[in-house]
KETINU-702925 format. One record per residue (C-alpha): residue in one letter; x, y, z. Coordinates in pm, whole numbers, padded with zeros to 5 digits, always signed. Layout:
<gutors>
AXYZ...
</gutors>
This chain:
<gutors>
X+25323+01975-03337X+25416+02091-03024X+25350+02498-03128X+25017+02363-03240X+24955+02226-02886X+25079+02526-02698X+24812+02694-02903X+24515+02483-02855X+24262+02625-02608X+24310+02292-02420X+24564+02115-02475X+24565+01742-02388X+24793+01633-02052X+24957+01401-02279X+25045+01369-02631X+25246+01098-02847X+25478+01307-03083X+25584+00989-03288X+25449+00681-03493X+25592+00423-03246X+25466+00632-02947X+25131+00664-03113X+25166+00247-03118X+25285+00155-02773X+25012+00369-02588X+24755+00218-02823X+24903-00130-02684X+24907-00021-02336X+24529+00129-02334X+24360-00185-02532X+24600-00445-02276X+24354-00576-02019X+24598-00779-01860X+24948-00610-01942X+25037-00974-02169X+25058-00737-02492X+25290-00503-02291X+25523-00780-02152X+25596-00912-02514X+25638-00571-02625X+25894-00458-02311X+26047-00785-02250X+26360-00758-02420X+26432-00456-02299X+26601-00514-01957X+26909-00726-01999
</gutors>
């Protein structure tokens, strides 16, 4: 994936590599409020 990027004419600033990353931006874009986020990240700081 990354070779392929390197080789596009223009390359996006940004690009999700996995599934999961695919997912979470998805969340993040589509989360007017950051709610969706917060259930998402909340268990991840002790």
């Amino acid at each position: 994936m990354i070779v392929t990027l390197l080789d596009t004419e223009a390359p996006p600033l940004r690009a999700q590599t996995s599934t999961q990353a695919r997912q979470f931006v998805a969340t993040k874009l589509s989360d007017l409020d950051g709610s969706a986020v917060l259930r998402v990240t909340g268990g991840w700081v002790g």
